[in-house]
MARZA-250734 format. One line per 8 residues: number of its first residue (from 1); their letters; for each residue x, y, z of C-alpha. Coordinates in steps of 0.2 Angstrom, whole numbers. Layout:
% residues N
NUM> A> X Y Z; ...
//
This chain:
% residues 351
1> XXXXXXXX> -272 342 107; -259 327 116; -270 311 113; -266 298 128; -254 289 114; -243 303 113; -244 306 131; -239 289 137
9> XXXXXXXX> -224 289 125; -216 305 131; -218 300 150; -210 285 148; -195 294 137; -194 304 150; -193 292 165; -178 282 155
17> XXXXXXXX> -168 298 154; -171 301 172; -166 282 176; -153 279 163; -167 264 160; -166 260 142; -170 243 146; -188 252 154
25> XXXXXXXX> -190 260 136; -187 243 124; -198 235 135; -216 248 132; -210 255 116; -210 238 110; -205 232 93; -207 246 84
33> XXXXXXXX> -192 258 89; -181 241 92; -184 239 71; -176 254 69; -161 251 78; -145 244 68; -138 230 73; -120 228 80
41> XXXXXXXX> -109 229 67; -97 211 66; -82 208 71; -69 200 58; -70 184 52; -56 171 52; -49 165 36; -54 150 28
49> XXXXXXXX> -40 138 28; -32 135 12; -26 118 15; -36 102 24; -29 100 41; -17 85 40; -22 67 48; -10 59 60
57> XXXXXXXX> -21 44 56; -13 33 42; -27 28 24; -20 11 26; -6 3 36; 1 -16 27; 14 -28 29; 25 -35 12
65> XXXXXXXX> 31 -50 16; 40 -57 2; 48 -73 -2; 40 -83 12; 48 -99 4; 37 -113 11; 45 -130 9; 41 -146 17
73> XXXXXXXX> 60 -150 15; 65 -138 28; 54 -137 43; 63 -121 48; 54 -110 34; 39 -114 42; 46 -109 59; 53 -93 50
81> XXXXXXXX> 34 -89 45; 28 -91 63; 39 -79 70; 33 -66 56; 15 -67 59; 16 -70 79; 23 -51 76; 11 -46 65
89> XXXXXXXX> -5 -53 71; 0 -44 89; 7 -29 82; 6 -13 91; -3 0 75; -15 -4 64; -11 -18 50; -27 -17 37
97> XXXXXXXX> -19 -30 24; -4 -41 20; 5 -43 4; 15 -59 0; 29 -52 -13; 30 -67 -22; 41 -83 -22; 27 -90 -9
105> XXXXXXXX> 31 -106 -10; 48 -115 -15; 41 -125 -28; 23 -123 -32; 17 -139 -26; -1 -143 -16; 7 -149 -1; 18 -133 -1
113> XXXXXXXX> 1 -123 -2; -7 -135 11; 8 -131 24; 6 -113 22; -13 -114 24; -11 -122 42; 0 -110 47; -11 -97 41
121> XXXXXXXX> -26 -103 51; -15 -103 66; -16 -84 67; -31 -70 66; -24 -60 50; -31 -47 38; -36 -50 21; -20 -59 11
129> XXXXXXXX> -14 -53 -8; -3 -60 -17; 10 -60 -36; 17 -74 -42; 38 -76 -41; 47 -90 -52; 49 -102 -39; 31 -103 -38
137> XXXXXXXX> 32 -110 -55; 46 -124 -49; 35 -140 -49; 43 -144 -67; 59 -145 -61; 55 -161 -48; 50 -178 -51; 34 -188 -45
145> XXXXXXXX> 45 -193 -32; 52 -175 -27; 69 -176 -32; 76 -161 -44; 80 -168 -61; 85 -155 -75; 85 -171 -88; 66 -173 -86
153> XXXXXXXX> 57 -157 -87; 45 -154 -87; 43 -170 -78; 25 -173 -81; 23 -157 -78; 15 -137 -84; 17 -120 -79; -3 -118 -80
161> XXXXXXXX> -4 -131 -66; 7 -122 -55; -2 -105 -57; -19 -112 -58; -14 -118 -39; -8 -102 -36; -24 -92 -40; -35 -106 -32
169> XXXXXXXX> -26 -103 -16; -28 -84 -18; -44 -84 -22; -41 -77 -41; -53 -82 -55; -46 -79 -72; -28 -72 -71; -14 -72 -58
177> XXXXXXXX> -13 -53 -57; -26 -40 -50; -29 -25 -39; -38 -20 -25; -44 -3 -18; -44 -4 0; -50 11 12; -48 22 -4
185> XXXXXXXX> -29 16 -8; -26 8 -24; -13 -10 -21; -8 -16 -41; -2 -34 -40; 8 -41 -57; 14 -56 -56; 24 -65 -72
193> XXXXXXXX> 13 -77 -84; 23 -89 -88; 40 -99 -85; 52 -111 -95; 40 -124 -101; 30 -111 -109; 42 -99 -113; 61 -107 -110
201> XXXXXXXX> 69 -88 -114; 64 -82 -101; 74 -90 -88; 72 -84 -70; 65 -67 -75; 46 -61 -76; 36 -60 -93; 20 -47 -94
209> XXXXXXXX> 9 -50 -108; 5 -37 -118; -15 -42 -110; -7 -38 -92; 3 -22 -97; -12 -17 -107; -24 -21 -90; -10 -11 -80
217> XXXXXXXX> -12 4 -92; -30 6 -88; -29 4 -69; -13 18 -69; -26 31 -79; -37 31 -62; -24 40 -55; -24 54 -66
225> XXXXXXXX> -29 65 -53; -14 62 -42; -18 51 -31; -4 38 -26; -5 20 -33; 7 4 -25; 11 -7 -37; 18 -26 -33
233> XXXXXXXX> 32 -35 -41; 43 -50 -39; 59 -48 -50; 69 -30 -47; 71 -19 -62; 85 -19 -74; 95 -2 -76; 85 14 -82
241> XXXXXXXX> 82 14 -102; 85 -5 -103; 74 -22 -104; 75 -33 -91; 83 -52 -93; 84 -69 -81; 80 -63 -62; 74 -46 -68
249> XXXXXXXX> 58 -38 -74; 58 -42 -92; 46 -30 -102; 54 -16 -91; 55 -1 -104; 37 -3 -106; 32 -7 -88; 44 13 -85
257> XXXXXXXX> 35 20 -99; 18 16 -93; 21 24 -75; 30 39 -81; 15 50 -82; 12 47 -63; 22 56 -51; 15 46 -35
265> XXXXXXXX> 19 27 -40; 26 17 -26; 34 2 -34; 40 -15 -24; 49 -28 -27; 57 -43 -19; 66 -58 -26; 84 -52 -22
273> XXXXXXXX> 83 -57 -1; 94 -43 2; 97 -39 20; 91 -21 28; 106 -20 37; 119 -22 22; 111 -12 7; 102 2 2
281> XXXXXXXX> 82 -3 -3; 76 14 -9; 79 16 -27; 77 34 -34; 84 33 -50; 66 32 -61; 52 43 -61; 43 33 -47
289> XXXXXXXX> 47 27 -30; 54 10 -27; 59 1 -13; 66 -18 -15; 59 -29 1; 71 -42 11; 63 -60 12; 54 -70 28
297> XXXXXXXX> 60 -85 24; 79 -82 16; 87 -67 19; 103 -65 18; 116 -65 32; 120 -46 37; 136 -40 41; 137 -47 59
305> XXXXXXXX> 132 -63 53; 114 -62 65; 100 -71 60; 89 -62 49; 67 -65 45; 62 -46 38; 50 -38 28; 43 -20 28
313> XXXXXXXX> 29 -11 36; 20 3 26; 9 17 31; 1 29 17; -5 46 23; -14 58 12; 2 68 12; 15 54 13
321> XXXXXXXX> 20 38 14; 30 30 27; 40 12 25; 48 5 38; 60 -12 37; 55 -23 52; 67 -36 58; 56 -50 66
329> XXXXXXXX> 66 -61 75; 64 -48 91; 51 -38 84; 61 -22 81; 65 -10 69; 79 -9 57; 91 5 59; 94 15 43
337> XXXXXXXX> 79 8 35; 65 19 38; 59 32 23; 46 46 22; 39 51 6; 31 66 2; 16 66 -10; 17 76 -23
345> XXXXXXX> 3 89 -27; -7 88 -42; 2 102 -53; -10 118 -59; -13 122 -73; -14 139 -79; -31 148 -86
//
């Protein structure tokens, strides 16, 4: 005997063959034959990306402006200084820091540091950093009254003196070197210890402690995964496989030795106030990268015998790193002296 269940449910199978109304037979069959059904079968998935898509947006953008040379015998440094930061603080892409390269002042004196901090105020900047150079270590070589007198040094005079001004300026507490990690980018900044009233050998060149080196040591192992680390210097290098002398990096066989293990280091220096127009400042001959700044307040007359204030712009990417030599006496850049970088992978190791 048909019950009225069985009935129901042929007549409605019925009418949807009729009709071609499957939509009529889902909806009084209900849940119970739409269970049974399999579900449509997906289509294929994309790929996961292998690689992290690439930022056209720089980590951290920074100007080194090295050997700024503030004097209060020549009013034009000051003027020079202007010039730079008038560019700087209107500048066009992003500047999250500035880095003064060393040499800061001419001679290391308060009113010297006074100068520079009026022309500072003048301007909305970023947070400043700063290594010491040899002539910020000059206030030995001058007399109460200001006048340069070999005979007397140190004339009253110490090298503490000179860089406890420095790192009062600079807001440092206990040494004149530090570091900073900014936006996930690590900036390393030695500066030299000591000059000719503590230490007359080493001339005009820079002395790292074995404290600093072994301070520097310890901030290179954070980049044992790969990432890139920017370290500051005054004096250039010697030659490869060599210690350093006057107007050079002194302890520079261990200084080499310590980057070594690190194949993104980005070293820079100033000191030399070579022109962007008349040499090469991209140095490829270690196992780091190091480019040689020009100076603010000296540079050297180029070819063409133009006036010359430059330093270098730098961007760091997560893939590479861009530096750019800026020319700011009319705000533009200096052709042939633009370089990009790669950053290295972290090699693989096998299993």
């Amino acid at each position: 005997m048909i019950t009225r269940r069985i009935f129901i449910k042929q007549l409605l199978a019925m009418i949807a063959l009729a009709t071609g109304g499957a939509a009529l037979s889902d909806r009084y069959l209900g849940s119970e034959q739409a269970a049974s059904v399999d579900p449509p079968a997906e289509g294929p998935q994309a790929p996961a990306s292998a690689e992290p898509a690439v930022s056209d947006q720089p980590l951290l953008s920074f100007f080194l402006l090295s050997d700024l040379h503030i004097s209060v015998a020549d009013t034009t440094i000051g003027d020079k200084l202007h010039v730079t930061l008038k560019d700087v603080s209107k500048f066009e892409s992003p500047v999250d820091t500035i880095i003064f390269g060393g040499d800061v002042t001419d001679f290391g004196r308060d009113i010297e540091y006074k100068q520079l901090r009026k022309i500072l105020d003048s301007y909305k900047l970023p947070p400043i950093y700063a290594n010491m150079g040899n002539h910020d270590y000059y206030d030995i070589w001058l007399t109460d009254r200001g006048a340069f007198s070999t005979d007397t040094v140190p004339n009253g005079k110490t090298d503490a003196m000179c860089r406890e001004r420095f790192m009062t300026f600079f807001g440092y507490k206990e040494k004149p070197y530090t570091d900073v990690w900014l936006q996930d980018v690590h900036l390393i900044l030695l500066s030299q210890e000591c000059y000719v009233q503590e230490k007359p050998d080493v001339g005009e060149g820079a002395w790292y402690s074995d404290e600093q080196l072994a301070w520097f040591e310890t901030k290179m192992k954070e980049h044992a995964d790969g990432r890139p680390a920017f370290i500051f210097i005054h004096q250039p290098l010697p030659a490869p496989g060599t210690d350093g002398g006057t107007h050079r990096l002194i302890r520079a066989k261990r200084f080499r030795e310590i980057l070594k293990p690190y194949r993104n280091a980005f070293v820079f220096s100033g000191h030399t106030h070579r022109n962007f127009l008349s040499d090469n400042h991209y140095n490829q001959e270690n196992t780091f990268h190091w480019f040689n700044n020009a100076s603010v307040g000296k540079t050297r007359a180029s070819a063409n015998g133009g006036p010359a204030i430059q330093g270098m712009y730098v961007q760091i990417y997560s893939h590479q790193v861009v530096v750019k030599g800026r020319e700011f006496t009319d705000r533009s850049w200096i052709p042939g002296a633009e370089w990009t970088v790669p950053i290295k992978a972290k090699a693989r190791t096998s299993i």
